[in-house]
Backbone bond lengths (Angstrom), bond angles and torsions (degrees), N, CA, C in turn:
res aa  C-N    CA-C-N  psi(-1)  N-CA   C-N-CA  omega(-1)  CA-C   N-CA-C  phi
1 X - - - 1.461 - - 1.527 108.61 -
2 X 1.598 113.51 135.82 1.476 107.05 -175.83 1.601 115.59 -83.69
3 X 1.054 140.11 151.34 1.627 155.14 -151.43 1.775 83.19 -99.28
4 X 1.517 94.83 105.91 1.802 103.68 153.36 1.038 111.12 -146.94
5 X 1.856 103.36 67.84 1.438 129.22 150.22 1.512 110.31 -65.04
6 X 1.464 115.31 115.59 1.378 108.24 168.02 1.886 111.16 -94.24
7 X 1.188 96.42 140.82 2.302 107.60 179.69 1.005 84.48 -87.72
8 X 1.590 106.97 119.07 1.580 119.11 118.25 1.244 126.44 -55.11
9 X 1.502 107.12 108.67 1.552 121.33 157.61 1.496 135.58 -54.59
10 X 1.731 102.49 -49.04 1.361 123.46 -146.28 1.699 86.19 -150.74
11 X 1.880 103.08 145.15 1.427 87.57 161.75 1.793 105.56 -153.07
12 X 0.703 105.77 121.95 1.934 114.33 -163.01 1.512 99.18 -94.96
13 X 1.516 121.16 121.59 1.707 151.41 166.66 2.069 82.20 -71.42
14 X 1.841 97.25 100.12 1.729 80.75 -179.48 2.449 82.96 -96.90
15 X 1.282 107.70 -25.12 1.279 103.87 -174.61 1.676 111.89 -148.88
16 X 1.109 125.39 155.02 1.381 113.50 -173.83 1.546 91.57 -141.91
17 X 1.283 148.04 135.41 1.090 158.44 -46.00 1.781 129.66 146.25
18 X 1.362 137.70 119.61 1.411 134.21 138.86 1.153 121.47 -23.26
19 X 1.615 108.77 -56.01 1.606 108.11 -152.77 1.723 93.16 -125.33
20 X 1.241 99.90 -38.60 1.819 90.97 -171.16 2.028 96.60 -127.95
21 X 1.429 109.09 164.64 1.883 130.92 134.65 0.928 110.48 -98.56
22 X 1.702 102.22 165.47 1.269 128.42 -164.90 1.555 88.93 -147.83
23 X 1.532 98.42 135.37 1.617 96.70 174.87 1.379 88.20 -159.33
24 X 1.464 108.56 157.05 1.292 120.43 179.47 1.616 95.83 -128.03
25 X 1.634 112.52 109.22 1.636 123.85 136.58 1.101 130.64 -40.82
26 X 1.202 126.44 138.44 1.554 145.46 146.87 1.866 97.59 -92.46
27 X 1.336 91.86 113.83 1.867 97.07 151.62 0.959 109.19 -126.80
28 X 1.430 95.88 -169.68 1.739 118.51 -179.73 1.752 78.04 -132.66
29 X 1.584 99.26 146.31 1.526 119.34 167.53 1.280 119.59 -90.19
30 X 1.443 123.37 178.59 1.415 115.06 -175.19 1.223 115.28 -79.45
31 X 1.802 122.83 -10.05 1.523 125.91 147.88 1.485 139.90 -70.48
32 X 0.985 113.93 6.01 1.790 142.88 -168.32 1.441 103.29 73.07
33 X 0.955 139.12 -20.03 1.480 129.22 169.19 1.369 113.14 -28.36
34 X 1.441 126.32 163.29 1.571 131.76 171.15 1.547 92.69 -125.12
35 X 1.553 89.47 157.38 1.502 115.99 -179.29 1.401 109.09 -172.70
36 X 1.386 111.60 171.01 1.578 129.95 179.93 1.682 117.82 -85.33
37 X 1.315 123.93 162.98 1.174 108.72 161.57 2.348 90.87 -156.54
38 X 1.276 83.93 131.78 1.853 69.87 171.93 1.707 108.14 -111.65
39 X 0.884 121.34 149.94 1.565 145.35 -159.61 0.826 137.95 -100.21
40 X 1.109 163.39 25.22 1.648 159.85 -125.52 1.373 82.99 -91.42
41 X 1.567 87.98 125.83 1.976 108.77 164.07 1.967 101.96 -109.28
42 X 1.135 110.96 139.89 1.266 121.26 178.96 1.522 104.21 -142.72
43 X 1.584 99.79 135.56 1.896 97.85 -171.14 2.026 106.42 -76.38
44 X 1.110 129.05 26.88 1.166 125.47 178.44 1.611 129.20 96.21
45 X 1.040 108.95 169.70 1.593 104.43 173.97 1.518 120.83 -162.44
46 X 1.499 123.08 174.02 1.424 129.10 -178.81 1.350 114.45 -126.16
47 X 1.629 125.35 142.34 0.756 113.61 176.42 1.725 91.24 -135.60
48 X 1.877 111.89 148.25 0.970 95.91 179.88 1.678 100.66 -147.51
49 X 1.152 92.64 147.13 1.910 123.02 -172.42 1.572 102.97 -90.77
50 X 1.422 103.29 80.64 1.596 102.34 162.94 1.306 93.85 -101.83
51 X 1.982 87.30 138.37 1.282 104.61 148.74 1.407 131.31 -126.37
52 X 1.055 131.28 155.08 1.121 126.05 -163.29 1.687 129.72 -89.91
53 X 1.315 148.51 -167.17 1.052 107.44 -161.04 2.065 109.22 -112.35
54 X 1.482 89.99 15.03 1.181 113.05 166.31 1.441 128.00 -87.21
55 X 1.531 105.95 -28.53 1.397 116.88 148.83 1.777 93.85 112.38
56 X 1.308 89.38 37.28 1.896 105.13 174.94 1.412 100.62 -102.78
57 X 1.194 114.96 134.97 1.594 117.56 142.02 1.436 135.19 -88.30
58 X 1.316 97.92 123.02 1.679 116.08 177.98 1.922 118.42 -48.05
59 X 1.298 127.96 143.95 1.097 116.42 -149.31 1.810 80.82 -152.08
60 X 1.424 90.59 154.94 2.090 86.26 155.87 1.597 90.83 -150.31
61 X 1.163 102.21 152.83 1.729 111.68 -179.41 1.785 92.41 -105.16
62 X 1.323 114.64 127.97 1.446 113.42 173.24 2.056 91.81 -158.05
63 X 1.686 76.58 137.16 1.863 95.54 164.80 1.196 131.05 -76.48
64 X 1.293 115.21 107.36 1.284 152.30 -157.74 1.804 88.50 -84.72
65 X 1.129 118.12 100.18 2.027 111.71 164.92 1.708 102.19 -57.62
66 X 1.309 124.36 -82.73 1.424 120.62 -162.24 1.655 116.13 -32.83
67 X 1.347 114.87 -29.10 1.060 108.07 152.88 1.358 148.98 -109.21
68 X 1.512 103.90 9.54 1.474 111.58 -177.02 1.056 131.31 79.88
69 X 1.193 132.56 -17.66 1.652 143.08 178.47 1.521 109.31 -138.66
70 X 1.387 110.65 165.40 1.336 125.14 -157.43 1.718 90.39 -108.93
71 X 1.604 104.69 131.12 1.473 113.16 175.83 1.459 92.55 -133.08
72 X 1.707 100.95 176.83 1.847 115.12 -159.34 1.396 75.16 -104.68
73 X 1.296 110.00 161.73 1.216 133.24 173.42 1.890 130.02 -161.65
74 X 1.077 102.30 133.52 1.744 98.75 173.08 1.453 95.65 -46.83
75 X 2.117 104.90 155.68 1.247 96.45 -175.69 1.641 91.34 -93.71
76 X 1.539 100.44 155.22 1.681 109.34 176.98 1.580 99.58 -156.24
77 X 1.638 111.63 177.87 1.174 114.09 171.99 1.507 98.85 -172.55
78 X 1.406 120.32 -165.24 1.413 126.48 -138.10 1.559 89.90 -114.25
79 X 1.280 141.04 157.37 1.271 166.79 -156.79 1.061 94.11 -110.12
80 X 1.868 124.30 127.69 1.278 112.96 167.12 1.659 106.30 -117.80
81 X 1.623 99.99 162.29 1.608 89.15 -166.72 1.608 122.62 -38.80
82 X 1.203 83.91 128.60 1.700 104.22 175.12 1.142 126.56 55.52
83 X 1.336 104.16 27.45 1.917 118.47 -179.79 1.794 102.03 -81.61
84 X 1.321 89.53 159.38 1.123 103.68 -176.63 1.608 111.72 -76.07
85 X 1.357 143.50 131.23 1.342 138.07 -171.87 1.610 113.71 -60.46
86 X 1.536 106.90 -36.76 1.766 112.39 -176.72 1.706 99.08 -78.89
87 X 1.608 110.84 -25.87 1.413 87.99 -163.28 1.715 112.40 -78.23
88 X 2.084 89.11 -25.98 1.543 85.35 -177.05 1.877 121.22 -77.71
89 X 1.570 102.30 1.74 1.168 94.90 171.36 1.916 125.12 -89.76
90 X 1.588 87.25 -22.63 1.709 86.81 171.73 1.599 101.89 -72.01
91 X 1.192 128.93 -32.09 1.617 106.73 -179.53 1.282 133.89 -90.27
92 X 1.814 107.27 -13.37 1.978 121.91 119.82 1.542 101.30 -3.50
93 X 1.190 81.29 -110.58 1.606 110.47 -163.83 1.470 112.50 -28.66
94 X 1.316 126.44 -41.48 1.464 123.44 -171.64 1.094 93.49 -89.56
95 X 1.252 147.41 -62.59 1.469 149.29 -129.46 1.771 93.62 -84.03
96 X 1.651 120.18 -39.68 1.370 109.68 -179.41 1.745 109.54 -93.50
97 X 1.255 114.17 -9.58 1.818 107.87 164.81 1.245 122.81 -136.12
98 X 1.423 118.84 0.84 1.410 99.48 174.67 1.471 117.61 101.04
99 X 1.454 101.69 1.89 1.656 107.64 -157.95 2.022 107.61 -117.69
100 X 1.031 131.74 116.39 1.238 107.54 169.95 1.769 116.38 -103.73
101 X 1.144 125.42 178.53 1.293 118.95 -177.26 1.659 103.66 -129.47
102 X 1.581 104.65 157.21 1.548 91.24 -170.66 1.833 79.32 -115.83
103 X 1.576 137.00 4.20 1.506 119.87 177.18 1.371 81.74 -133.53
104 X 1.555 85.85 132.09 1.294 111.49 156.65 1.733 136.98 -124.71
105 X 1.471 123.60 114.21 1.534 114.95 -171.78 1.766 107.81 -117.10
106 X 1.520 89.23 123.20 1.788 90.35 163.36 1.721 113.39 -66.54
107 X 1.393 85.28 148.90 1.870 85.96 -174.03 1.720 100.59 -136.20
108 X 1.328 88.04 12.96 1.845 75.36 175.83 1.553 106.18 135.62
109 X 1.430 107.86 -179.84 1.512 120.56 172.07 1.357 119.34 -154.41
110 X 1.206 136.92 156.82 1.554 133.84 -165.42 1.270 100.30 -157.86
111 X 1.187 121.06 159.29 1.563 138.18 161.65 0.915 115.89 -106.78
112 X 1.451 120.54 102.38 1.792 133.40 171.34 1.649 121.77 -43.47
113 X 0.941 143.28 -26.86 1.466 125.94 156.45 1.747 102.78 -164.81
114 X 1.496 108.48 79.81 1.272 109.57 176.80 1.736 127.90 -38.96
115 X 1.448 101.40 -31.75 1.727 103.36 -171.71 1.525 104.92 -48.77
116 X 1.722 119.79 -23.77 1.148 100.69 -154.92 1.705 113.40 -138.42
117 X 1.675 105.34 -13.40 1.273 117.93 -174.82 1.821 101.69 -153.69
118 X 1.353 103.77 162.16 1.328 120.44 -160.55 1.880 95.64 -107.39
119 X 1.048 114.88 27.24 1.684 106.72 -179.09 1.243 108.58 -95.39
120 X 1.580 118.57 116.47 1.453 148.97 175.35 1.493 99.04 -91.15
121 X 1.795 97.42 119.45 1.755 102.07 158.77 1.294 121.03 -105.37
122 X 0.987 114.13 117.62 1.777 109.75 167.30 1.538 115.81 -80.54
123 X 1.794 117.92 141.34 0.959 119.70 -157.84 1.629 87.37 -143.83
124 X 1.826 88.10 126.89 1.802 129.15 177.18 1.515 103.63 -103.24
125 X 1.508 92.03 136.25 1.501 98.48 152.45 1.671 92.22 -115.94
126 X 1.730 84.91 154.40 1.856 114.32 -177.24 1.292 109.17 -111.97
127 X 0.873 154.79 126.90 1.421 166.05 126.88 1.335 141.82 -76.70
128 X 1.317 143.18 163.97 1.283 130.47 162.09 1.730 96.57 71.54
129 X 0.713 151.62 59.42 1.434 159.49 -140.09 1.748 110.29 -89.87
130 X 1.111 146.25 127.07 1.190 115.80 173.73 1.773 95.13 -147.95
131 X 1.319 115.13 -170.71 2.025 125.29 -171.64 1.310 99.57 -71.29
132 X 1.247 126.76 120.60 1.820 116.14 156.19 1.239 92.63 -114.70
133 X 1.413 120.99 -148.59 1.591 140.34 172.21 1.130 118.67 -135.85
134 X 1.383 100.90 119.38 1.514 132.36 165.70 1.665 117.15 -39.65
135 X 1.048 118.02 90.57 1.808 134.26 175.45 1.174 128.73 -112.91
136 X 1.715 118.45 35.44 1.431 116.85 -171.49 1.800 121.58 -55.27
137 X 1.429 120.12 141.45 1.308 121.82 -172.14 1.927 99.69 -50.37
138 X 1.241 105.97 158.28 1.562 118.78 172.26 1.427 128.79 -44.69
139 X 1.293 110.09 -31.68 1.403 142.83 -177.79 1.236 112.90 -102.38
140 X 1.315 130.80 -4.77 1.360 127.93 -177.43 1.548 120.40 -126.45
141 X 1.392 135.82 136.16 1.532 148.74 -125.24 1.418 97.54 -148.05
142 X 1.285 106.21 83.53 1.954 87.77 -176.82 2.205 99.91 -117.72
143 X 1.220 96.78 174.20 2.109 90.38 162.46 1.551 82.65 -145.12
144 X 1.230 100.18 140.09 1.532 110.84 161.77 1.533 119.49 -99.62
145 X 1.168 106.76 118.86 2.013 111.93 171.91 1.468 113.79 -97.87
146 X 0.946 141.77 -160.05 1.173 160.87 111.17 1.885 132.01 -108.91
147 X 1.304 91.87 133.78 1.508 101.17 170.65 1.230 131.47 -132.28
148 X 1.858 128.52 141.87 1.066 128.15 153.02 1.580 116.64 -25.20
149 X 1.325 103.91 149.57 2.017 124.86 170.03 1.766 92.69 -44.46
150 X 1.393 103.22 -63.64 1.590 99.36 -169.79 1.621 116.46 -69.01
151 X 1.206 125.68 -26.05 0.910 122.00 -173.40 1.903 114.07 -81.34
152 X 1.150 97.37 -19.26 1.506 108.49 157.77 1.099 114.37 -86.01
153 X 1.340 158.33 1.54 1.416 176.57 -25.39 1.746 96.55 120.69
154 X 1.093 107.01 -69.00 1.508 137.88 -179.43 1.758 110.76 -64.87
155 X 1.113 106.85 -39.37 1.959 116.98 161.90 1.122 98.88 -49.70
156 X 1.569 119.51 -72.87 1.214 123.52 -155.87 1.027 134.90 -64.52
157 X 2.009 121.35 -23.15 1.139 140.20 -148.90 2.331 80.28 -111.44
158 X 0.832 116.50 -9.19 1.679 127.86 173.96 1.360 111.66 -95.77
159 X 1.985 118.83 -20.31 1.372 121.46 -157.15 1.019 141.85 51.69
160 X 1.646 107.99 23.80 1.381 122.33 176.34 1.694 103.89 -78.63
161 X 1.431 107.77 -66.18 1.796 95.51 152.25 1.379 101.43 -50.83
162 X 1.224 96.98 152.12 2.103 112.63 170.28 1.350 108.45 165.79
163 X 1.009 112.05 67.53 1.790 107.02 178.48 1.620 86.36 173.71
164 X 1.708 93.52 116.50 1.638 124.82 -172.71 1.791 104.68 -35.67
165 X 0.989 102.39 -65.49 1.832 91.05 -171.92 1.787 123.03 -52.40
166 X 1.563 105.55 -12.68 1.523 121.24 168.92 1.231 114.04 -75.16
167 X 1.407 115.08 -65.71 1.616 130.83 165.13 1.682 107.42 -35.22
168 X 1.327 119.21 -51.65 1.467 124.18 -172.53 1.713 103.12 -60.35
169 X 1.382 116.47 -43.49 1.727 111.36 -167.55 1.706 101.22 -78.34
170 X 1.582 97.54 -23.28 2.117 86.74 174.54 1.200 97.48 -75.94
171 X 1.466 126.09 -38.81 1.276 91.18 -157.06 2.199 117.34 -95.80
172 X 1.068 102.26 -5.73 1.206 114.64 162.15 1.839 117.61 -70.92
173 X 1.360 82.23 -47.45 2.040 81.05 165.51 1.837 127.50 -68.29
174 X 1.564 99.88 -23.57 1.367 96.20 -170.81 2.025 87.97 -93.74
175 X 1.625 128.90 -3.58 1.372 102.33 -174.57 2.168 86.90 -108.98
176 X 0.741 123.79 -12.03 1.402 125.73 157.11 1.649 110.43 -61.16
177 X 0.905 132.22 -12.87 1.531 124.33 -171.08 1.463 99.34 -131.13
178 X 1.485 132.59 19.12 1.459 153.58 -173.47 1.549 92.88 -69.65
């Protein structure tokens, strides 16, 4: 495989941030040319696929600004320094529905849009479902539903699901239940 490591030369603080940075690189490409690249660093996140023991998946509808409208979503949240990924997803899960889980399975990790930012989600399945308490942050507005495989099928094909880590638990749940 050919090496198209690009060098950072130079690296510019264009904003520093709650939730994300912004920095703009100077490289050199794997042709010696120079060019830009801007960055968004984000400390990570969880997303997690409870299901219930009826064989529903848990959902929360919350308003999304960058896009203007409110879509369903697995519940997840943001990684805080140096937390553990499982721990910050069990306190996800309760704090945005109310729900705790007594099984928990890692299923992986991904990077949400490499061209431009470094944010890795780790993705839980929940099981065994049982009452916790509902503690959403001050700033944050969520409702939790539940839905059938198809009826999340049916979100998506409306774009009420629409945001990759949602799409990922239908579609891992509907080839898990194959």
């Amino acid at each position: 495989m050919k090496n198209f490591n690009e060098k950072t030369v130079k690296t510019e603080a264009v904003y520093k941030g709650r939730i994300i940075d912004l920095n703009v690189h100077d490289i050199i490409l794997p042709n010696g040319k120079n060019s830009k690249r801007e960055v968004v660093n984000h400390p990570g996140a969880v997303g997690v696929i409870a299901v219930t023991d009826e064989g529903k998946l848990i959902l929360v509808n919350q308003f999304r600004k960058p896009l203007e409208k409110t879509i369903a979503e697995i519940p997840a949240g943001k990684l805080e320094k140096n937390e553990d990924p499982l721990m910050c997803a069990k306190r996800e899960l309760e704090e945005e529905t109310g729900v705790k889980a007594e099984s928990w399975t890692a299923l992986g990790s991904f990077y949400t849009s490499p061209g431009f930012a470094d944010e890795k989600i780790y993705l839980y399945l929940a099981e065994n479902l049982k009452e916790g308490t509902k503690n959403t942050d001050e700033d944050e507005f969520v409702e939790m539903f539940e839905v059938t495989l198809r009826e999340a099928e049916e979100l998506m094909e409306k774009e009420i699901i629409h945001d990759a880590k949602t799409v990922f638990a239908v579609q891992y749940l509907k080839l898990r239940d194959k």
